[in-house]
MOPAC internal coordinates of N, CA, C and O (Angstrom, degrees):
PM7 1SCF
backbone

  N    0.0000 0     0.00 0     0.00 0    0    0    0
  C    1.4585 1     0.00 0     0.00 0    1    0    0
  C    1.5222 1   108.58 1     0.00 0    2    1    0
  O    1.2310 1   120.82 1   -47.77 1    3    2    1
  N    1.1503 1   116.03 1   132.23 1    3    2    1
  C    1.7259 1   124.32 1  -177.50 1    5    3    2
  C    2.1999 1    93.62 1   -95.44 1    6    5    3
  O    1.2310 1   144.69 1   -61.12 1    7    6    5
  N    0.9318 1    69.61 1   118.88 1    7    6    5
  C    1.9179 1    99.37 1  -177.27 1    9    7    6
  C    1.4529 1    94.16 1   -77.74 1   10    9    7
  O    1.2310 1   112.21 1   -81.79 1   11   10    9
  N    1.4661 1   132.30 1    98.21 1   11   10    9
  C    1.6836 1   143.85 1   174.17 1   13   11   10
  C    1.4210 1   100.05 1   -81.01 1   14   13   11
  O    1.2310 1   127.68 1   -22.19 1   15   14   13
  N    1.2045 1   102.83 1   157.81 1   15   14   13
  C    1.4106 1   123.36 1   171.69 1   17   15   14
  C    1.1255 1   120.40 1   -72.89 1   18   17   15
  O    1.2310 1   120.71 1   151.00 1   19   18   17
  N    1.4709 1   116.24 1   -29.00 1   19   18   17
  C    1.5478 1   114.17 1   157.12 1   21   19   18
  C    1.6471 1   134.39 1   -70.87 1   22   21   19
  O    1.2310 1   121.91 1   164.31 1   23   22   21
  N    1.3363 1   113.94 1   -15.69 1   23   22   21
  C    1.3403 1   121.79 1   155.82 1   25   23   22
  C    1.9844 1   106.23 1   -48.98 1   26   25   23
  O    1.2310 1   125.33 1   133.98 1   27   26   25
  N    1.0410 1   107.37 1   -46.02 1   27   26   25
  C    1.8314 1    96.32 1   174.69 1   29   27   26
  C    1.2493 1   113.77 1   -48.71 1   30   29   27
  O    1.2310 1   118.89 1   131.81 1   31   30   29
  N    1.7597 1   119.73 1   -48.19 1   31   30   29
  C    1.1337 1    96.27 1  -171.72 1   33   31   30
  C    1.4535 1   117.23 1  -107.32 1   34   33   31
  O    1.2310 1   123.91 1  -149.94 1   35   34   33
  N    1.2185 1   110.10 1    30.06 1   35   34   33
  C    1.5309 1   116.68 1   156.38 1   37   35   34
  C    1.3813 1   122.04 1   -92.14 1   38   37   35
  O    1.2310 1   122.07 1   146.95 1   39   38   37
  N    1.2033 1   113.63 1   -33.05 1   39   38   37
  C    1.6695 1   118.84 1   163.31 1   41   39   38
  C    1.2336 1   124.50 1   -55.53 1   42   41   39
  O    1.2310 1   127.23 1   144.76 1   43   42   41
  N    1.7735 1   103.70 1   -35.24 1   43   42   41
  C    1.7493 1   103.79 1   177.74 1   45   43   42
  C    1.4217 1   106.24 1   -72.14 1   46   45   43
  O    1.2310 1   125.33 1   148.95 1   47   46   45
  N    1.7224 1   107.37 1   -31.05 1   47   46   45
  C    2.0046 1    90.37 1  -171.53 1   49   47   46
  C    1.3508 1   109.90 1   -91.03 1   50   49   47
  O    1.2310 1   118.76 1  -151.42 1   51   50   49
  N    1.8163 1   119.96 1    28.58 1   51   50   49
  C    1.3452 1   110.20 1   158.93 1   53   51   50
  C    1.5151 1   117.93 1   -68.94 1   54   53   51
  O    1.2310 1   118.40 1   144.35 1   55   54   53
  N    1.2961 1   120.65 1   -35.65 1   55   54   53
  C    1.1397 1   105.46 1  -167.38 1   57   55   54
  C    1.8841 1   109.34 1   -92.24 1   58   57   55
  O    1.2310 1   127.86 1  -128.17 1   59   58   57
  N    1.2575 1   102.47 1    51.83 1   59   58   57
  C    1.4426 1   109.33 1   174.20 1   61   59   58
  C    1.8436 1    97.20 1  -129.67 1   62   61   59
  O    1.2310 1   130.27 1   -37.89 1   63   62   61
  N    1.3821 1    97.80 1   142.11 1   63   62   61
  C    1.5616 1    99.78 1   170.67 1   65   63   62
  C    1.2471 1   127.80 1   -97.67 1   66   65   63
  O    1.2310 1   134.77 1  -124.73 1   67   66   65
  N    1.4122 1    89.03 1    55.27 1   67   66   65
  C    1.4652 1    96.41 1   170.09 1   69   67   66
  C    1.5443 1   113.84 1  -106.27 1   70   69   67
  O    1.2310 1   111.25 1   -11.89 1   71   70   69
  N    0.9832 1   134.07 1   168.11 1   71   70   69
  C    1.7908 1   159.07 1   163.03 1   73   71   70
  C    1.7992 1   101.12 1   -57.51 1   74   73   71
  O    1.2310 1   114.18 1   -74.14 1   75   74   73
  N    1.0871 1   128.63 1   105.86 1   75   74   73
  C    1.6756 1   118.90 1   162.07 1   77   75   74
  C    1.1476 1   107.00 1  -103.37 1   78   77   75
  O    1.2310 1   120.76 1   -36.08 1   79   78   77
  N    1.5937 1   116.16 1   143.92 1   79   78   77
  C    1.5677 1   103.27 1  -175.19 1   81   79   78
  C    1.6459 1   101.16 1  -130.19 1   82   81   79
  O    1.2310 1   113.74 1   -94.53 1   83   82   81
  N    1.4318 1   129.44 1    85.47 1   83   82   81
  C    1.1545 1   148.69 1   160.65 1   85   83   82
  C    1.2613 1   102.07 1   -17.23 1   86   85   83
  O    1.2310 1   117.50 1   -62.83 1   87   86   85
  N    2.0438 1   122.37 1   117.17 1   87   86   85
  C    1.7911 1   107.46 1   174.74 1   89   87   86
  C    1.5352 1    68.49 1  -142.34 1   90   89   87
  O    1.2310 1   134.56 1    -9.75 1   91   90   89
  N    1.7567 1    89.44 1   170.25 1   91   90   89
  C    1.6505 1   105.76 1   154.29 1   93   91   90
  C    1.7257 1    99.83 1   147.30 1   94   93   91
  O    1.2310 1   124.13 1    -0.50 1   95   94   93
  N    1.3769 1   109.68 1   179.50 1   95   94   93
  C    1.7164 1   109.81 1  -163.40 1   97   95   94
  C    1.2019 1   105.79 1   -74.37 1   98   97   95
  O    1.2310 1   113.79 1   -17.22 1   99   98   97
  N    1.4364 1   129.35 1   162.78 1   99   98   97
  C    1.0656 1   134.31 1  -146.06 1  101   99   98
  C    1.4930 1   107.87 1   -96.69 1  102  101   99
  O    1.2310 1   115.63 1   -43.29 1  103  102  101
  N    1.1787 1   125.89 1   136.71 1  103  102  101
  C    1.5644 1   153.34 1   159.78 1  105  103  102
  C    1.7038 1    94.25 1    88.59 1  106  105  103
  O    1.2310 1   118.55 1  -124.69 1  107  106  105
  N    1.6593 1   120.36 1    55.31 1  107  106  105
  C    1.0757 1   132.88 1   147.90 1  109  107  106
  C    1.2297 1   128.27 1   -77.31 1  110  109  107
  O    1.2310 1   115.13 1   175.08 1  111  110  109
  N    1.5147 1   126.85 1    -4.92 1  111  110  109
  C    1.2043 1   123.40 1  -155.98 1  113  111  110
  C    1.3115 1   138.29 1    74.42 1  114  113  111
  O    1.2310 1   126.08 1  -140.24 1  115  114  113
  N    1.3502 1   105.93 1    39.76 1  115  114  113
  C    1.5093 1   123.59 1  -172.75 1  117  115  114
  C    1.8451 1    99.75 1   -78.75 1  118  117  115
  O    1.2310 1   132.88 1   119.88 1  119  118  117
  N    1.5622 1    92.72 1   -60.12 1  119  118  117
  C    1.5037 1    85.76 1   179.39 1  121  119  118
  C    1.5398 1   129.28 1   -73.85 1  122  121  119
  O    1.2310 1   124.85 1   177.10 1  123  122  121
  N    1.0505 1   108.29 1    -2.90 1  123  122  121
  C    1.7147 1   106.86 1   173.81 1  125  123  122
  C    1.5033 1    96.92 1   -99.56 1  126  125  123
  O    1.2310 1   109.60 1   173.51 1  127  126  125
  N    1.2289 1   137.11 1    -6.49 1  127  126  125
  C    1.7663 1   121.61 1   173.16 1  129  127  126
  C    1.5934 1   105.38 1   -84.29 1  130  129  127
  O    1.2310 1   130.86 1   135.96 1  131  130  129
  N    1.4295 1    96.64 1   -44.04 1  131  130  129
  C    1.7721 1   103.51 1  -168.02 1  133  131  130
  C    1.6805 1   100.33 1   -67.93 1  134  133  131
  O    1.2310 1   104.70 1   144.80 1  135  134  133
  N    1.3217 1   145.88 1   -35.20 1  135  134  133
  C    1.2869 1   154.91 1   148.56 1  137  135  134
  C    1.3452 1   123.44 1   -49.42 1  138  137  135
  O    1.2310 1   110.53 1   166.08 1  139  138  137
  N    1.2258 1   135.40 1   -13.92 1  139  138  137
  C    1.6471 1   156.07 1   164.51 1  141  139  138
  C    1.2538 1   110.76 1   -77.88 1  142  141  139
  O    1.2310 1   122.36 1   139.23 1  143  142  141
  N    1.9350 1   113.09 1   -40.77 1  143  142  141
  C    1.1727 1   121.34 1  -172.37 1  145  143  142
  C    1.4571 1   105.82 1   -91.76 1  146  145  143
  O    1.2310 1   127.16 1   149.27 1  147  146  145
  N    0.9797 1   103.83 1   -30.73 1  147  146  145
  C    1.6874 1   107.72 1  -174.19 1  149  147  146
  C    1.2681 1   118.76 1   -41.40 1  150  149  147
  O    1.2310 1   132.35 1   132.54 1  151  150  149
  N    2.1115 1    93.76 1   -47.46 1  151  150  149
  C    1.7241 1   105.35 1  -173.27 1  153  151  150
  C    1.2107 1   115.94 1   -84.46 1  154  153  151
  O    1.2310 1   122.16 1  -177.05 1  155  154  153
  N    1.6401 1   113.46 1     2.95 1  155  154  153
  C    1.6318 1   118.53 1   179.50 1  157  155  154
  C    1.5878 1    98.20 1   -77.95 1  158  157  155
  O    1.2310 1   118.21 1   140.28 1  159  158  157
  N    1.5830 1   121.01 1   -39.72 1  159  158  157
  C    1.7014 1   131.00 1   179.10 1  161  159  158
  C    1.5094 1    99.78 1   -40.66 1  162  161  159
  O    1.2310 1   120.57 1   -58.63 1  163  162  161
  N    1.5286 1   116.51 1   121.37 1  163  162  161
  C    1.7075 1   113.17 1   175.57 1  165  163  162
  C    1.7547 1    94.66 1   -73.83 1  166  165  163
  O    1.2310 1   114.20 1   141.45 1  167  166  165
  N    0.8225 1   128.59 1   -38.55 1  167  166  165
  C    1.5796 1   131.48 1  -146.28 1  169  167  166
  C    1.5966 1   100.54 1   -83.78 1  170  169  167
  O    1.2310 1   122.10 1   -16.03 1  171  170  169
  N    1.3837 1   113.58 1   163.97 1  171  170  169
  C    1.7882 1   123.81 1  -174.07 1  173  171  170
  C    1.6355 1    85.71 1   -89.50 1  174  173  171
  O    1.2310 1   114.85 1   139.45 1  175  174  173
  N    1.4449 1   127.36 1   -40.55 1  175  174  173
  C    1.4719 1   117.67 1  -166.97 1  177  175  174
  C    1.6939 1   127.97 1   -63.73 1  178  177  175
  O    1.2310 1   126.18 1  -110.97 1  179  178  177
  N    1.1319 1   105.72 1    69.03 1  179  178  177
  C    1.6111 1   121.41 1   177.80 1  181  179  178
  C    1.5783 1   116.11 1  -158.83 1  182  181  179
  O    1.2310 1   134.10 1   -35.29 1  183  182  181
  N    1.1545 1    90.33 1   144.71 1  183  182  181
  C    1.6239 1   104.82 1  -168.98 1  185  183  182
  C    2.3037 1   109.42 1  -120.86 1  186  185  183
  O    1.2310 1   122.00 1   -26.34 1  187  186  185
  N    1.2370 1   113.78 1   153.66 1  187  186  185
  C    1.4153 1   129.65 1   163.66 1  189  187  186
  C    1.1040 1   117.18 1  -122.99 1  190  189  187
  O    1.2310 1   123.03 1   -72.16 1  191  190  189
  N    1.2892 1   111.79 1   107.84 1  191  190  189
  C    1.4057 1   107.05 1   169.11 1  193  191  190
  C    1.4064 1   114.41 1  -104.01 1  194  193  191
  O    1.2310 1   105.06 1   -20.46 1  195  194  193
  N    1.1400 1   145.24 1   159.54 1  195  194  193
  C    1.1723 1   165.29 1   -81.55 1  197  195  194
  C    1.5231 1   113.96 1   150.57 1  198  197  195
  O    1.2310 1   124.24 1  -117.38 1  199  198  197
  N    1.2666 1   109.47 1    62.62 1  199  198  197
  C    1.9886 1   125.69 1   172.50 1  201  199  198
  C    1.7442 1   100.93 1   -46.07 1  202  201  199
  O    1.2310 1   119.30 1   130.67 1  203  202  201
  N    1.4000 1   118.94 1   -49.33 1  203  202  201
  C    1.3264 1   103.15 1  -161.59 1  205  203  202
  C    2.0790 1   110.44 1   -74.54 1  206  205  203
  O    1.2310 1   121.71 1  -172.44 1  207  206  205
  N    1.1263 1   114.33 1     7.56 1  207  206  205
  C    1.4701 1   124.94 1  -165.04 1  209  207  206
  C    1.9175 1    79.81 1  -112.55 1  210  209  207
  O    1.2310 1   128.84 1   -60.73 1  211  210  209
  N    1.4354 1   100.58 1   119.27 1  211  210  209
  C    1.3890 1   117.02 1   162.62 1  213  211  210
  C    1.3820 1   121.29 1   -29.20 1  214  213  211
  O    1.2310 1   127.82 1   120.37 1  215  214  213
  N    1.7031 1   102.56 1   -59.63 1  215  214  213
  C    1.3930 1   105.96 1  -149.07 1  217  215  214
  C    1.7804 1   100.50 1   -83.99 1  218  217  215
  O    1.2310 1   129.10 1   163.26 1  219  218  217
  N    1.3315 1   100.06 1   -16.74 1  219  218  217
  C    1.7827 1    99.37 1   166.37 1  221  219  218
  C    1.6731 1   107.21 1   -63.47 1  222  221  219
  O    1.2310 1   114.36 1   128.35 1  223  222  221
  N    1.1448 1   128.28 1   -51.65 1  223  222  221
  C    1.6476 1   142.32 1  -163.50 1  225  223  222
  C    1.3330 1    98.09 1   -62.25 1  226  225  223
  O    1.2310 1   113.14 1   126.35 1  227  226  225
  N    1.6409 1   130.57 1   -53.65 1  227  226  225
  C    1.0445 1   128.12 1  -171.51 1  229  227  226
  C    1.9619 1   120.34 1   -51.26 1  230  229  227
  O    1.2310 1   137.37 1   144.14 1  231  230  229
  N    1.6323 1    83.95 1   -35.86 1  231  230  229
  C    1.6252 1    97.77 1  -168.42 1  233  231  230
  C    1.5983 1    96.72 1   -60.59 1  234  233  231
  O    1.2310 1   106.46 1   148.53 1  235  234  233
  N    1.6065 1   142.77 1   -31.47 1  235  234  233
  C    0.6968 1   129.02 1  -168.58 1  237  235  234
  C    1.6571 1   118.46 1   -93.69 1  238  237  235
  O    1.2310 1   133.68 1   165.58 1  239  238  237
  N    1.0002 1    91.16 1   -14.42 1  239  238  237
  C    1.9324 1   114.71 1  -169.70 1  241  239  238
  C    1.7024 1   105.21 1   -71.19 1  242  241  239
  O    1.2310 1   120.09 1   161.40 1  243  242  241
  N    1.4370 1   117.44 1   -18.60 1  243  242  241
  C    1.2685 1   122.20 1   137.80 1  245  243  242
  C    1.3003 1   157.67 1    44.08 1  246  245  243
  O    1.2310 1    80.71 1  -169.93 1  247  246  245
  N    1.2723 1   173.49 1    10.07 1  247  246  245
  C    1.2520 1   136.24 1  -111.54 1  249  247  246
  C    1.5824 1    94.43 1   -99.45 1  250  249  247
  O    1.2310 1   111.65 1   138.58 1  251  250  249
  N    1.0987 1   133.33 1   -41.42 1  251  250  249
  C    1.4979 1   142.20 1  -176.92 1  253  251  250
  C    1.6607 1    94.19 1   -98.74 1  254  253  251
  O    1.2310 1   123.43 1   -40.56 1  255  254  253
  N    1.8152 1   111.03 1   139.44 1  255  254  253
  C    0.9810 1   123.24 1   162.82 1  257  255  254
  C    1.1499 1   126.49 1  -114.47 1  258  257  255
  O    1.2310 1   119.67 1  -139.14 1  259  258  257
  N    1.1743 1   118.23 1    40.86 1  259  258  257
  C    1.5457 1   116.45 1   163.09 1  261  259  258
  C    1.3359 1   131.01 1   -84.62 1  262  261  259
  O    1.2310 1   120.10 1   180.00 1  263  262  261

């Protein structure tokens, strides 16, 4: 994995509670930064979802979310 310069400043806005929403053209390395960062999170409370995997898309396709 080539370690970007933007990984710095995604690590610093972990500890903000905010929502980041990772975009950009495809096979940039979206999913190996957001997965790098994940394991930097000390806590179990975080989730990946994965739009291009059906059974993620469905969960949202929805009308009730329980």
């Amino acid at each position: 994995m080539c370690k970007r310069l933007l990984y710095k400043l995604l690590e610093d806005h972990l500890d903000h509670k905010l929502i980041t929403v990772v975009t950009g053209m495809r096979r940039v390395g979206k999913t190996t930064a957001v997965k790098y960062l994940l394991e930097k999170v000390a806590h179990d409370n975080k989730a990946y979802i994965d739009f291009e995997k059906i059974e993620h898309r469905r969960i949202f396709m929805q009308s009730s979310y329980k």
